[in-house]
C-alpha positions in Angstrom: 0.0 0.0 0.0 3.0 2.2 0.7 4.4 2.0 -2.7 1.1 3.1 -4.5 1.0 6.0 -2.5 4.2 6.4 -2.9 4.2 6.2 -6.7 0.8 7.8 -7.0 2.2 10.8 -5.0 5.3 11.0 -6.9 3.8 10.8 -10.1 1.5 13.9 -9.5 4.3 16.1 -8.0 6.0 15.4 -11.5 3.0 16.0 -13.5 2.8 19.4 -11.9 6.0 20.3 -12.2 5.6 18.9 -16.0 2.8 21.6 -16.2 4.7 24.3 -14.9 8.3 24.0 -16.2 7.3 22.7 -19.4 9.6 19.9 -19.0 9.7 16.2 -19.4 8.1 13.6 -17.2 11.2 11.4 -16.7 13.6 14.6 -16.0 10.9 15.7 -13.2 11.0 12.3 -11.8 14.7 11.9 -11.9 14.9 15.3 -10.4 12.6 14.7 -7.3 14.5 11.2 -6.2 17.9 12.3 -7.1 20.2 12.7 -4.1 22.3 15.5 -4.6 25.5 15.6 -1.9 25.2 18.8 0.1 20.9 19.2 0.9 18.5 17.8 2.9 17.3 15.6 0.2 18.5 12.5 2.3 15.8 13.5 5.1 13.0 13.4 2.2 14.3 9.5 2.0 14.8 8.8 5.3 11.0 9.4 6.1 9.9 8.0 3.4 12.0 4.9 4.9 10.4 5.4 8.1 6.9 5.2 6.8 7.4 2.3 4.4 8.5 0.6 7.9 5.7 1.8 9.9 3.5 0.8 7.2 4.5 -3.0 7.1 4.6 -3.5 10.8 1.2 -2.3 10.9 0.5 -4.7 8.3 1.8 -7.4 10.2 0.2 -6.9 13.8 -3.0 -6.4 11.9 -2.4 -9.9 10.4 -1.1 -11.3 13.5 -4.4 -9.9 15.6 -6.4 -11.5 12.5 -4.8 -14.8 12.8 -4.9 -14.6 16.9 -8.9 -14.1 16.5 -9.5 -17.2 14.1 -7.6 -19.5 16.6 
């Protein structure tokens, strides 16, 4: 679920920023996840890290309390 928000968000920053800068799609993209050494990009991906991982432990305790309930 992470990654299609992920993806879904991504996508419609670049579209916008397609629409505004009259640029290409794949140069937006490229732009928003490149790393560039000396900004605070890295913080961008580090909670998006953080969120993928609270995302899947959610996933599993919701599982696990699922699978608790049936036995």
């Amino acid at each position: 679920m992470f990654g299609l928000v992920f993806g879904v968000m991504l996508f419609m920053v670049a579209f916008i920023d397609v629409y505004l800068y009259k640029s290409d799609l794949f140069f937006e993209v490229g732009r928003i996840l490149y790393m560039e050494p000396g900004t605070n990009v890295w913080m961008v991906h580090v909670f998006l890290g953080v969120g993928l991982l609270y995302s899947v432990l959610m996933s599993i305790r919701s599982k696990l309390k699922q699978f608790g309930k049936r036995s």
